[in-house]
C-alpha positions as CSV (number, residue, x, y, z in Angstrom):
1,X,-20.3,-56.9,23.4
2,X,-20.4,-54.7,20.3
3,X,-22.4,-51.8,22.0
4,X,-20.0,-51.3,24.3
5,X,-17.1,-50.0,22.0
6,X,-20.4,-48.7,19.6
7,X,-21.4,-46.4,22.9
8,X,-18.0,-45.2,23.5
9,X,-17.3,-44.2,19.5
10,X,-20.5,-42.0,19.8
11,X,-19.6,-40.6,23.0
12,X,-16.1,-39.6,21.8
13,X,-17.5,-37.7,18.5
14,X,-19.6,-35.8,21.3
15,X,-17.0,-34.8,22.9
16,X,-14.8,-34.0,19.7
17,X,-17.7,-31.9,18.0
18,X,-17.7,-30.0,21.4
19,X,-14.1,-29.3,21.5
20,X,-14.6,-27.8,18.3
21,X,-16.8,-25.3,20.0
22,X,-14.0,-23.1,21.5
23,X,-13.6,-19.7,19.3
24,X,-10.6,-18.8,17.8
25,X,-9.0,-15.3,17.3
26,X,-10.0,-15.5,13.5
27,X,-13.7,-16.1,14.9
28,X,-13.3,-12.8,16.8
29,X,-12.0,-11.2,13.5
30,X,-14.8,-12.4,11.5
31,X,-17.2,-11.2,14.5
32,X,-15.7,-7.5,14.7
33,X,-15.8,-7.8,10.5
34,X,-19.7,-8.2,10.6
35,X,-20.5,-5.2,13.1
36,X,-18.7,-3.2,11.0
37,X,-20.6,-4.0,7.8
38,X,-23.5,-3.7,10.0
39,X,-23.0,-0.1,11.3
40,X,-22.1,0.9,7.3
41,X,-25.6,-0.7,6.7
42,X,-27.7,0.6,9.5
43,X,-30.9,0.4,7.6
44,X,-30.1,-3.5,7.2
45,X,-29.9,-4.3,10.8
46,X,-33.1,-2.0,11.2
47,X,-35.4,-4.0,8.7
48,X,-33.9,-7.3,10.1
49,X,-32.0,-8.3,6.5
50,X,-28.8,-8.2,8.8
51,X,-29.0,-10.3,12.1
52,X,-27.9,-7.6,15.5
53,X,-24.6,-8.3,16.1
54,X,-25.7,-7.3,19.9
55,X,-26.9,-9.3,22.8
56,X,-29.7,-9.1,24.7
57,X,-27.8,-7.7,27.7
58,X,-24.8,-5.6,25.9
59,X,-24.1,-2.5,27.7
60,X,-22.9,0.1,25.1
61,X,-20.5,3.6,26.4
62,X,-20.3,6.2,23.6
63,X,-17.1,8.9,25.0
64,X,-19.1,12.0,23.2
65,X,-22.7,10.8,24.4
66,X,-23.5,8.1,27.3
67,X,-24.0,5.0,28.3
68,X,-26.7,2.5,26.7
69,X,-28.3,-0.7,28.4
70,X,-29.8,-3.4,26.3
71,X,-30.4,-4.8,22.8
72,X,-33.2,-2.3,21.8
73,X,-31.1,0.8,23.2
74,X,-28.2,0.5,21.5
75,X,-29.6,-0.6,18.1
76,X,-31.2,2.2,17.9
77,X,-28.3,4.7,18.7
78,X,-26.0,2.9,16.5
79,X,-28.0,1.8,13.9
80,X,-31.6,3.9,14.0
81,X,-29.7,7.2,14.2
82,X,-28.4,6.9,10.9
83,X,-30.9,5.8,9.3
84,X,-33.1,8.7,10.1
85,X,-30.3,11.2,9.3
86,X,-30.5,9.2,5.5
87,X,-33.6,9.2,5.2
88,X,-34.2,13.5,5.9
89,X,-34.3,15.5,2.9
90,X,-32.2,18.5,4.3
91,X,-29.4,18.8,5.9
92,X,-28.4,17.1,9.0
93,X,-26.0,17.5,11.7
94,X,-24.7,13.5,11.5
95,X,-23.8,12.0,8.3
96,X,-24.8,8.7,7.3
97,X,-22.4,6.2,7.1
98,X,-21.4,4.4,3.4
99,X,-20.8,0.7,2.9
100,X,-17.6,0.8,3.4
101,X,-14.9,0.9,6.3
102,X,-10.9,0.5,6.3
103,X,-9.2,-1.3,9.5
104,X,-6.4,0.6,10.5
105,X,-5.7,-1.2,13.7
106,X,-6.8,-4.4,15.3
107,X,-5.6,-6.3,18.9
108,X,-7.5,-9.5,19.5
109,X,-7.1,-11.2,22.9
110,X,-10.7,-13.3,23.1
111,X,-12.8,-12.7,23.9
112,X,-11.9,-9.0,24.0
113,X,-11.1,-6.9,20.7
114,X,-9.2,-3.4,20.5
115,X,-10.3,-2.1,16.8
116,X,-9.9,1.0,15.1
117,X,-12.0,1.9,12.3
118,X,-12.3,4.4,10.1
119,X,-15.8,4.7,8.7
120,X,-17.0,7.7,6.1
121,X,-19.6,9.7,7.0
122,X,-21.9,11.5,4.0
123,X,-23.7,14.3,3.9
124,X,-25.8,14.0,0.3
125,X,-26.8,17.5,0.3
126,X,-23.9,19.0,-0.1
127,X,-21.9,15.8,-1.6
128,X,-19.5,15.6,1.3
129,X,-17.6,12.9,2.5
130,X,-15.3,12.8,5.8
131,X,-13.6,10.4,7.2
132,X,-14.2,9.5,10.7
133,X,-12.4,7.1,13.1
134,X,-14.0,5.0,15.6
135,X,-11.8,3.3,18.4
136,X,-13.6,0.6,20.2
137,X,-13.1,-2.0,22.8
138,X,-15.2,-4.7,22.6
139,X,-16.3,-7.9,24.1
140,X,-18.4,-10.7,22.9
141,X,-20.6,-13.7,24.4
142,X,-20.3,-17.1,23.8
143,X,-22.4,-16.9,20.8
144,X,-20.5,-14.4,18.8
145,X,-22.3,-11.6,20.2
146,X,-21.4,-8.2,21.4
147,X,-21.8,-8.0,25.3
148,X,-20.1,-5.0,26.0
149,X,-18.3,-2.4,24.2
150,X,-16.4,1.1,24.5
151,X,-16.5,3.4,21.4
152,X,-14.0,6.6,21.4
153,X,-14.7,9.0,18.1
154,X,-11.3,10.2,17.8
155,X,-10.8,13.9,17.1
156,X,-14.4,14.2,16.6
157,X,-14.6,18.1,18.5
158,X,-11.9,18.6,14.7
159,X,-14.5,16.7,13.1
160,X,-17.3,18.8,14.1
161,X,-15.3,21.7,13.8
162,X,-14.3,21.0,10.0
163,X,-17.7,20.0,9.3
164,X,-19.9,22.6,10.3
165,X,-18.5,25.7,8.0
166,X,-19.1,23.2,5.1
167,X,-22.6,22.8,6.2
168,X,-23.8,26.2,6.9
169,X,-24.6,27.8,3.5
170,X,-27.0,24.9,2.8
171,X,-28.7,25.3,6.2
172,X,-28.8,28.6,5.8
173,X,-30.5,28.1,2.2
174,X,-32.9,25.5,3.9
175,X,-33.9,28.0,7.1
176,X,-34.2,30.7,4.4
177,X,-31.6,32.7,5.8
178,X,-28.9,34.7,3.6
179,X,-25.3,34.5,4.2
180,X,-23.3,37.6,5.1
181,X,-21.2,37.7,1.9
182,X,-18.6,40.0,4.2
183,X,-18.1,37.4,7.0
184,X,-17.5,33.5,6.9
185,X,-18.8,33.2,10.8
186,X,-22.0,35.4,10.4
187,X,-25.7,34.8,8.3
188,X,-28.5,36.8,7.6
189,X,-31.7,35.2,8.9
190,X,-35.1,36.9,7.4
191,X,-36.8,37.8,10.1
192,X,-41.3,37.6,9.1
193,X,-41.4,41.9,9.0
194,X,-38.3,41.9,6.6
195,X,-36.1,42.9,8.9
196,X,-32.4,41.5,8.8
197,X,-31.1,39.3,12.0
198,X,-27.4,38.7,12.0
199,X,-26.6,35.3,13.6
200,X,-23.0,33.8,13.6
201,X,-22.2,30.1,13.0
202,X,-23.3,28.9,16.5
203,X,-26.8,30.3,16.9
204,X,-27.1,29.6,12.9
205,X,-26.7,25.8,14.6
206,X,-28.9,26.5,17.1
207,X,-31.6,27.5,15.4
208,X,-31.3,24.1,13.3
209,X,-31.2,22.4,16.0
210,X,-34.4,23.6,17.3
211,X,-35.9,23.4,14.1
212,X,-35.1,19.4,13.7
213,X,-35.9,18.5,17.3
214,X,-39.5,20.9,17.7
215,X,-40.6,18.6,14.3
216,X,-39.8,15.6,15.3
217,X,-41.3,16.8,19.2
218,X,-44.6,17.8,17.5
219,X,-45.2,14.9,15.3
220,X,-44.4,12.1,17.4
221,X,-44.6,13.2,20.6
222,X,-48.2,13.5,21.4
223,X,-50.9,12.5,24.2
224,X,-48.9,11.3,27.1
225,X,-45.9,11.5,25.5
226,X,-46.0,14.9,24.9
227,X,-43.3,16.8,26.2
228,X,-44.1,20.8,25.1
229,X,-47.1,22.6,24.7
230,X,-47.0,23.6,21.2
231,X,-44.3,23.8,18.8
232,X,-43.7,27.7,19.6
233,X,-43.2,26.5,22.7
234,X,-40.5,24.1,21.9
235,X,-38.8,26.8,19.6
236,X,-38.6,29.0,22.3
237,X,-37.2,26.4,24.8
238,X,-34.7,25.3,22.1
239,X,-33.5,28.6,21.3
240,X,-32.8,29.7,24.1
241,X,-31.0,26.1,24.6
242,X,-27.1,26.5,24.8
243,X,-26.1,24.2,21.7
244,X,-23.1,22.9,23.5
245,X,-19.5,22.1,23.0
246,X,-19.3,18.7,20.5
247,X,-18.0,16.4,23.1
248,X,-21.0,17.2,25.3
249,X,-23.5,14.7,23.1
250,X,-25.1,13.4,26.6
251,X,-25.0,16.5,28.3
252,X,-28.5,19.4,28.9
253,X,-27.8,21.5,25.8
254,X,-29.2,21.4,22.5
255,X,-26.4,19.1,20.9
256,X,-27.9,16.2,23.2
257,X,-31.4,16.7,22.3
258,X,-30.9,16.5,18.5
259,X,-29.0,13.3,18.9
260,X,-32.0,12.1,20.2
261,X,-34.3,13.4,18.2
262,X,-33.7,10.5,15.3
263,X,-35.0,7.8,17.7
264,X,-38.1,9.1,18.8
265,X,-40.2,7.7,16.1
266,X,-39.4,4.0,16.9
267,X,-39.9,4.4,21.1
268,X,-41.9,8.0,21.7
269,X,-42.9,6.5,25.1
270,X,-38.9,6.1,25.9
271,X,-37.3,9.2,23.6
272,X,-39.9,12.0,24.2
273,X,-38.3,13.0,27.5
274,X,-34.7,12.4,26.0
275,X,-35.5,16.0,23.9
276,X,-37.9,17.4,26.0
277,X,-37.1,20.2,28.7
278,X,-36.4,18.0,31.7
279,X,-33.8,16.0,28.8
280,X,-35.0,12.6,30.7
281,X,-32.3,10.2,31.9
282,X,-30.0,11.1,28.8
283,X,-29.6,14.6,28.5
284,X,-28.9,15.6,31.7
285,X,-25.9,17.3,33.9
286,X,-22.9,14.9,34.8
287,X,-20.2,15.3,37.1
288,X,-16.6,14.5,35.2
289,X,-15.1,12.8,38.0
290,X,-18.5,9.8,38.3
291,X,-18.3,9.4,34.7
292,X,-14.6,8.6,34.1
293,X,-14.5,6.2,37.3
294,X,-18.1,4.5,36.7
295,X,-17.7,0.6,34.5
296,X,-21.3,0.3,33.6
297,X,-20.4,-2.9,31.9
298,X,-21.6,-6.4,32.2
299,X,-18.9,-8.4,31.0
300,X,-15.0,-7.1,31.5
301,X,-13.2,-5.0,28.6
302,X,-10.1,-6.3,30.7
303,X,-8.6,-8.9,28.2
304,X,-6.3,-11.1,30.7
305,X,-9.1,-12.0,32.8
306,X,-12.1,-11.9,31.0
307,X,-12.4,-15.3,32.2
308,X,-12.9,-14.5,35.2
309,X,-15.6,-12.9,37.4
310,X,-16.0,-11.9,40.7
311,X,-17.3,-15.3,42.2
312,X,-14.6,-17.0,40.3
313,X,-12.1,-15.0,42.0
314,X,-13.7,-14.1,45.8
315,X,-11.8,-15.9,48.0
316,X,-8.1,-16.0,45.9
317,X,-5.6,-13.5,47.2
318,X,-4.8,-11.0,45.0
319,X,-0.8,-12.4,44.9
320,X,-2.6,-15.2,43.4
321,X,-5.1,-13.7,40.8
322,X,-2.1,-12.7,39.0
323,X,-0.5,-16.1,39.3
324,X,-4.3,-16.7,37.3
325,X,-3.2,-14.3,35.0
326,X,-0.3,-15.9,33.6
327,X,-2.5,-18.9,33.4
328,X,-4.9,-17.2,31.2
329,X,-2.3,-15.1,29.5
330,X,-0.2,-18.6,28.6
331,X,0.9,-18.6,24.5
332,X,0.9,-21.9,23.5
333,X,3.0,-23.7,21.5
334,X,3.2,-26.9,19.7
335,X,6.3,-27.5,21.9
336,X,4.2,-26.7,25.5
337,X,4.8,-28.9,27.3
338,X,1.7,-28.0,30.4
339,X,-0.7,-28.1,27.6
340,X,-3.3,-30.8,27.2
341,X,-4.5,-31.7,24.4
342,X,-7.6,-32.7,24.6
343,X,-8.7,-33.6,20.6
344,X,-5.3,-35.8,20.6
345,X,-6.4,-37.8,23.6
346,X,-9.9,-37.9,22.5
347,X,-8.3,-39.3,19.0
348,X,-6.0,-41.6,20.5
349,X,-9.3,-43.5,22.2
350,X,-10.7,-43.5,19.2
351,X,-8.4,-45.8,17.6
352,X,-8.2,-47.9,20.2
353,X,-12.4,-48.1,20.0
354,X,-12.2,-48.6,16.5
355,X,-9.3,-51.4,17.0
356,X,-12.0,-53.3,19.0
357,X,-14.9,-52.9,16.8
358,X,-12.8,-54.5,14.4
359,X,-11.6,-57.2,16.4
360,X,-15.4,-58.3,17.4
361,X,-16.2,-57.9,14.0
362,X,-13.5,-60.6,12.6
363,X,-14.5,-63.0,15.6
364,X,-17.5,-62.5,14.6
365,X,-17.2,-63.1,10.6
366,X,-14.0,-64.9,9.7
367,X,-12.8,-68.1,10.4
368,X,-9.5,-67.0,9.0
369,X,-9.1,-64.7,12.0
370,X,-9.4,-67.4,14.6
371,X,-6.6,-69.5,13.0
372,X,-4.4,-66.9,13.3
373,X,-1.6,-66.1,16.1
374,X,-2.2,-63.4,18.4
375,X,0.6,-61.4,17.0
376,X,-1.1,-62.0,13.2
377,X,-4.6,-61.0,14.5
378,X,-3.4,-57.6,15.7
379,X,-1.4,-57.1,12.1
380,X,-4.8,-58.1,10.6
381,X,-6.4,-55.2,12.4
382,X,-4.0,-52.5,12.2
383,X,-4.4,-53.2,8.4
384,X,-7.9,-52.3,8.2
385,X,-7.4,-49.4,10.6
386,X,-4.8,-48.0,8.3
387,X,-6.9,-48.3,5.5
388,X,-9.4,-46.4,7.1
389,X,-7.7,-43.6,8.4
390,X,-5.3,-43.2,5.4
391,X,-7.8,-42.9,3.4
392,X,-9.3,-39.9,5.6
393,X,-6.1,-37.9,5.7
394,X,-5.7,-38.7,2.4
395,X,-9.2,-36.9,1.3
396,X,-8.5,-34.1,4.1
397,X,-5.2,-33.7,2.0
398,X,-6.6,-33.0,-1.3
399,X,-9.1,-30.5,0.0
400,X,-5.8,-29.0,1.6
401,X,-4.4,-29.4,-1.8
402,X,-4.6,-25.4,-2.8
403,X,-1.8,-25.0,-0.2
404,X,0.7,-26.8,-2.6
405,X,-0.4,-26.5,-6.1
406,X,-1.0,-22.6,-5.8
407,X,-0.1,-21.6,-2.6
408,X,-3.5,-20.6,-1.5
409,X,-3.6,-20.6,2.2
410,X,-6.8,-20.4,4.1
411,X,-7.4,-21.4,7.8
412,X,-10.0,-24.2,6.7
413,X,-7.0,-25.6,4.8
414,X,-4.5,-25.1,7.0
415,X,-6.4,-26.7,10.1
416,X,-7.6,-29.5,7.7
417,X,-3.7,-30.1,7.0
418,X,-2.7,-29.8,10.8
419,X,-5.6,-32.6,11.5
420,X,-4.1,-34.7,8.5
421,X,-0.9,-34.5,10.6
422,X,-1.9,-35.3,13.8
423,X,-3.8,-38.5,12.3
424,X,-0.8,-40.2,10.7
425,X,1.3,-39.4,13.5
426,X,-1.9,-41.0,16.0
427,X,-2.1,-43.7,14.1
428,X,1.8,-44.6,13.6
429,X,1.8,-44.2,17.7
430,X,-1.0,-46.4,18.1
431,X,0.4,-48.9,15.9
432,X,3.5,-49.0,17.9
433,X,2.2,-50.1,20.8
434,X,-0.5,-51.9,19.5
435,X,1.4,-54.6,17.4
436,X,3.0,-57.3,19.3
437,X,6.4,-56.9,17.7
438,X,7.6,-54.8,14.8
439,X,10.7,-55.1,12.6
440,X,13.4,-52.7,12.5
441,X,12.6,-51.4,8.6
442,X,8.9,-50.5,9.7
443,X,10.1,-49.3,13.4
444,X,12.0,-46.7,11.9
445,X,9.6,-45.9,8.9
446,X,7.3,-44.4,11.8
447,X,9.6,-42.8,13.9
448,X,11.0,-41.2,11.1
449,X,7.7,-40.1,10.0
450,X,6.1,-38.9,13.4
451,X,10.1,-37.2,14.0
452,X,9.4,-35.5,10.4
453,X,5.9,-34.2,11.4
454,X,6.8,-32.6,14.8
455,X,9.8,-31.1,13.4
456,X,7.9,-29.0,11.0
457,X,5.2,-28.0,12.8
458,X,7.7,-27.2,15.9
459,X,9.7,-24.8,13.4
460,X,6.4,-23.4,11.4
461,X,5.4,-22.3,14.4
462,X,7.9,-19.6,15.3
463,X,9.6,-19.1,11.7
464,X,6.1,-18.8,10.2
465,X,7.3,-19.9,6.8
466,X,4.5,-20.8,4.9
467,X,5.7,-23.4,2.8
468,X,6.7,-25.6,5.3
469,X,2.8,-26.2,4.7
470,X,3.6,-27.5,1.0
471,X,6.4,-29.5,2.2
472,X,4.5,-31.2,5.0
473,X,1.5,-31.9,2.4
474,X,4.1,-33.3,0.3
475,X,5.7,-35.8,3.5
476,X,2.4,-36.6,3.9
477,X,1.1,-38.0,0.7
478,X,3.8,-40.2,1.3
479,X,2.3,-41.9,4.2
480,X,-1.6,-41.7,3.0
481,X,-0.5,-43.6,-0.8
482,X,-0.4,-47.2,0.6
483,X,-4.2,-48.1,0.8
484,X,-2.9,-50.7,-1.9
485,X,-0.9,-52.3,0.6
486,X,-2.6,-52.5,3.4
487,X,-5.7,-54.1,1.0
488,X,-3.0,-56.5,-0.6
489,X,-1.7,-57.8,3.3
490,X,-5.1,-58.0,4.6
491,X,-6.3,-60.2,1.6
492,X,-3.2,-62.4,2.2
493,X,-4.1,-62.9,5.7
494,X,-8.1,-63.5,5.6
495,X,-7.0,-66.4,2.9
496,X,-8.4,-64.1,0.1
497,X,-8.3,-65.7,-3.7
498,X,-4.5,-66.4,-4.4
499,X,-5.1,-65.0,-8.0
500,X,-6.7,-61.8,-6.8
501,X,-4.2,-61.6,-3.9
502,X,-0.8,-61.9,-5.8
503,X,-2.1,-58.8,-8.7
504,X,-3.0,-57.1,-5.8
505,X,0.1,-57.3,-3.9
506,X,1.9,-56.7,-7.7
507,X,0.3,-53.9,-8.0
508,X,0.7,-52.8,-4.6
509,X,4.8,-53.0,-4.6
510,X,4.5,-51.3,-7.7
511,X,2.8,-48.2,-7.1
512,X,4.3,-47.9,-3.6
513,X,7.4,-47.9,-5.0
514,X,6.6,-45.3,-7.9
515,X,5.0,-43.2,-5.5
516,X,7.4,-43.2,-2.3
517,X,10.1,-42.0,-5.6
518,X,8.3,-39.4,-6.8
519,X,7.3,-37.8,-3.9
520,X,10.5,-37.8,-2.0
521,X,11.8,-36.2,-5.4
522,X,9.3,-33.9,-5.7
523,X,9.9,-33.0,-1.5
524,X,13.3,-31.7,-2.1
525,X,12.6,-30.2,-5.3
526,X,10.1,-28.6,-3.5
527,X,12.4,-27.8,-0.3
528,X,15.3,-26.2,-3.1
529,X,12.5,-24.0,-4.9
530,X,10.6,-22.6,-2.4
531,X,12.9,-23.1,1.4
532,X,16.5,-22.7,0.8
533,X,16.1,-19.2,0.6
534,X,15.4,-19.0,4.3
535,X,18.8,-20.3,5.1
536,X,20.1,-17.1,6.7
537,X,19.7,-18.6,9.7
538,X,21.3,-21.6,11.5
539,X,18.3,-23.3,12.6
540,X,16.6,-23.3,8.8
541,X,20.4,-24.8,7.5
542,X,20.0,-27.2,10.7
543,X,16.2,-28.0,9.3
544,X,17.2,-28.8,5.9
545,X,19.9,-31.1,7.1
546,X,17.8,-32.6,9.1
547,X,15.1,-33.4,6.3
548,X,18.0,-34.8,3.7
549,X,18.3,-37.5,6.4
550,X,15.4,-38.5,7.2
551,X,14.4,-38.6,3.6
552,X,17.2,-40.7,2.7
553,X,16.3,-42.9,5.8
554,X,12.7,-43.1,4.7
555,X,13.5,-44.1,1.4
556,X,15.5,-47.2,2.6
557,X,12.4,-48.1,4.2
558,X,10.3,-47.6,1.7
559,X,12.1,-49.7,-0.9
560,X,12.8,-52.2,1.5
561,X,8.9,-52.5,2.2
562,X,7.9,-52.3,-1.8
563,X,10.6,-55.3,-2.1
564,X,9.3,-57.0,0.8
565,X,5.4,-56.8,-0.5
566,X,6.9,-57.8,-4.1
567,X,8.3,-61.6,-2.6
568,X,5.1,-61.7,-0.8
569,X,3.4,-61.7,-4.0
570,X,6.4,-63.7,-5.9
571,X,5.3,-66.6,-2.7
572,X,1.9,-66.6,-3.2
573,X,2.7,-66.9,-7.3
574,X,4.8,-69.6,-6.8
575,X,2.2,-71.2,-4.1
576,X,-0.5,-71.1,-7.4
577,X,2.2,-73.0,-9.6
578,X,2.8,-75.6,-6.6
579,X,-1.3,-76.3,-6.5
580,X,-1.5,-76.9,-10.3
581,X,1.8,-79.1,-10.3
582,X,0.1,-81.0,-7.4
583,X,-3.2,-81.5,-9.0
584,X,-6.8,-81.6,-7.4
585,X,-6.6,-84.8,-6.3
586,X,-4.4,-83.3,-3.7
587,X,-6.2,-80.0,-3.0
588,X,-6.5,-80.7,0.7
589,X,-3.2,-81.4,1.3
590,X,-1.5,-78.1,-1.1
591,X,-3.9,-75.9,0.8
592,X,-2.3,-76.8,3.9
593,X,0.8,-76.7,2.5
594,X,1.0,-73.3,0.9
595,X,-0.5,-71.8,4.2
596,X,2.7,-73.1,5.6
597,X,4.9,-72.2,2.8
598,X,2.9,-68.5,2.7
599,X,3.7,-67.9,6.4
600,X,5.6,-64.4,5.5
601,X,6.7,-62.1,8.0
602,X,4.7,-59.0,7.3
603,X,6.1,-56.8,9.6
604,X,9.4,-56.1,7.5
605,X,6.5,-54.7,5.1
606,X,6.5,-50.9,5.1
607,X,2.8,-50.3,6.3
């Protein structure tokens, strides 16, 4: 009979751990974080120290170069082109990026993120650093990967253009060519019979260009990858190359081959004919119009209905995909009311699992449970179900604790308080429709509470006032204190030594009563120091009146339920004095009459 509730309690943390699966924004955050360290540490992601933040199947579209299918593809275009341009010992064309990058904006709608990023580019020869920002669009898998993405480099024809007059002297040192000290657009290149050849900026490129690429060409490009005769022969193709304008990276110029040139060492078989003279399947001619309406992608930059592909949507009228829209689009709320929540149901079958696995255990193991009434055996058990989950919340509090001792909010802490929450309010629920009957002081103990608990998560969520966070952590302690209690009612019921039972109730009534004080003091000194500053509004003046009353109601409870656990233990003292008055002649007949004299209502205990 045990395995059955056994088999359901494993099958519910199943399903909880998966419901814990779904990504939130922050996840995305974290995600679009780590490709950004990753493209400022290209050289990391090439060795394999930094795991690709790439899928197997991303599809990659750069706005000054092309389109890139595949894992291998695009990590060598975003990350293997840099590396290479570090790695020369002269002057390149692309900078390499430092280890470091500044967000300036950020939209996430998951799994799609809108990013801008300004990285800096360096260029060691010279000891230049420029800024360049990166726009991108980007969508990621189910396991945190990038599936498809859209990369704008903004003002990068400025870029270029600010760039290359700074670069020029040093190329023109490294080519051995002198600048014309009369003219900032023209050099002097030595020609071999002394001669002077005047080339302007442009051509000066050009002839770099040709330079980088006819190296790389004739060193890696060889037996049936090889794509020019000689290296003359490449120089002379190259030269007489237009270089190209700097938004034409994936078009047939020169601009397009030395892009490419950085990758040829890892995949000659695949680069060779990127910089050769047919330019392969990258460097080619492209007509405006096919580029701008082709979506190479595999997975939707279209945020609203990422969800959704074309076999989800074939046969729903287009009136009706939006009506899907709104679906996916849907903000919710802790006030929602179509919103299923599937950890709260999952939670409130827990307890009632857990209620029976207690219950078969008692049947099982006490012979104090079968003398009780019905209504006594379901108190019995709510005790040690309060013990248990108190004490959870009550652990998940203090690792929460940072949020009130020095207002240090993270998400982990924030979620683990919000779960501490929706326990005590689960199990007060439970409780109420669990016990048979309930008295008035502990009926409106827990309505109070779970009223208290909505209220200020319903008003965090659209003021956003942090410490509402402190003073829930604060309300809460209040309701994850009485472990003593419930250990003090459930000895009284399972017949427990009287002795043991009486200091523990004493203590008990004590140190609920010292505790239920001191933290409704410290709530509102807490709500004065840190709250009443919000009260330019009518809702936060409505909010504070609202917690003075519940407080003070609380608080009647709560001493009514400390003086109600104190007689319980003043009955069982005075049971003790009635045995040893009696004698042990008559031990029989006191033990059945201080189980009829102990019959104590525990219900008008606050639990």
């Amino acid at each position: 009979m045990f395995l059955r509730p056994l088999t359901s309690f494993i099958l519910i943390l199943q399903l909880i751990s998966s419901t814990t699966a779904y990504r939130q924004p922050y996840d995305y955050i974290q995600a679009i974080e780590s490709f950004a360290i990753a493209f400022t540490n290209p050289s990391s992601v090439i060795d394999g120290s930094i795991s690709s933040p790439l899928s197997e199947e991303v599809v990659g579209r750069i706005d000054i170069t092309t389109t890139f299918v595949g894992q291998e593809l695009n990590t060598e275009y975003l990350f293997g082109l840099f590396v290479e341009s570090s790695l020369s010992n002269t002057t390149q064309l692309i900078g390499s990026p430092i280890p470091s990058f500044a967000t300036q904006s950020l939209v996430v709608e998951p799994p799609v993120i809108a990013v801008s990023l300004v990285n800096t580019l360096l260029y060691p020869t010279i000891n230049l650093s420029v800024p360049l920002q990166i726009d991108l669009f980007v969508s990621f898998d189910n396991d945190m990967k990038i599936i498809s993405y859209d990369a704008i480099l903004r003002r990068w024809s400025e870029f270029f253009t600010y760039i290359i007059p700074l670069l020029a002297p040093k190329i023109a040192e490294e080519l051995n060519v002198t600048l014309d000290p009369n003219s900032t657009n023209t050099v002097t290149a030595n020609t071999t019979s002394g001669a002077n050849t005047t080339l302007n900026t442009t051509e000066l490129i050009a002839l770099k260009t040709a330079v980088d690429v006819c190296e790389m060409s004739t060193q890696y490009c060889t037996g049936v990858n090889q794509v020019y005769a000689s290296n003359d022969a490449c120089m002379e193709f190259m030269t007489q190359l237009p270089f190209g304008q700097p938004w034409e990276g994936g078009m047939d110029n020169g601009w397009c081959r030395y892009i490419h040139k950085n990758m040829v060492k890892y995949r000659p078989e695949v680069h060779c004919p990127h910089i050769g003279p047919t330019g392969g399947d990258m460097c080619i001619a492209r007509d405006y119009v096919q580029v701008t309406e082709t979506m190479p992608f595999n997975s939707t930059l279209l945020a609203y209905n990422a969800s959704y592909n074309a076999l989800d949507v074939k046969d729903v009228p287009a009136k009706n995909q939006m009506e899907l829209v709104k679906v996916e689009t849907e903000v919710v709320y802790t006030t929602t009311v179509a919103f299923f929540s599937v950890s709260c149901v999952l939670y409130m079958l827990l307890l009632y699992v857990v209620a029976k696995a207690v219950e078969f255990i008692f049947r099982q193991f006490s012979f104090a449970y079968h003398d009780m009434s019905f209504a006594n055996q379901r108190n019995t058990v709510t005790y040690v179900i309060a013990i248990l989950f108190t004490t959870t919340t009550l652990v998940l509090q203090l690792i929460a604790s940072p949020i009130l001792t020095t207002h240090s909010y993270t998400f982990t802490q924030v979620a683990l308080l919000k779960v501490a929450a929706l326990i005590i309010s689960g199990l007060y629920i439970f409780e109420l429709t669990y016990r048979v009957s309930m008295r008035w002081p502990l009926m409106t103990h827990h309505f109070c509470t779970i009223f208290a608990i909505v209220l200020l998560l319903s008003v965090l969520s659209y003021t956003r006032h942090p410490a509402l966070m402190g003073a829930g952590q604060i309300w809460l302690f209040q309701a994850t204190t009485e472990q003593s209690v419930f250990v003090g009612l459930l000895m009284y019921r399972l017949g427990c030594s009287s002795k043991l039972t009486r200091n523990v109730l004493y203590f008990a009534a004590v140190q609920s009563f010292i505790f239920k004080l001191t933290f409704a003091a410290y709530l509102l000194a807490y709500w004065a120091q840190h709250l009443v500053q919000f009260h330019s509004s009518s809702d936060d003046v409505a909010l504070s009146v609202l917690l003075v009353i519940m407080t003070v109601l609380l608080m009647c409870t709560q001493v009514y339920g400390a003086w109600a656990v104190w007689g319980l233990a003043l009955k069982v003292d005075r049971s003790m004095r009635k045995r040893s008055i009696i004698g042990p002649s008559s031990t029989s007949e006191s033990l059945s009459l201080s189980h009829s004299t102990l019959v104590f209502n525990v219900h008008t205990t606050k639990v």
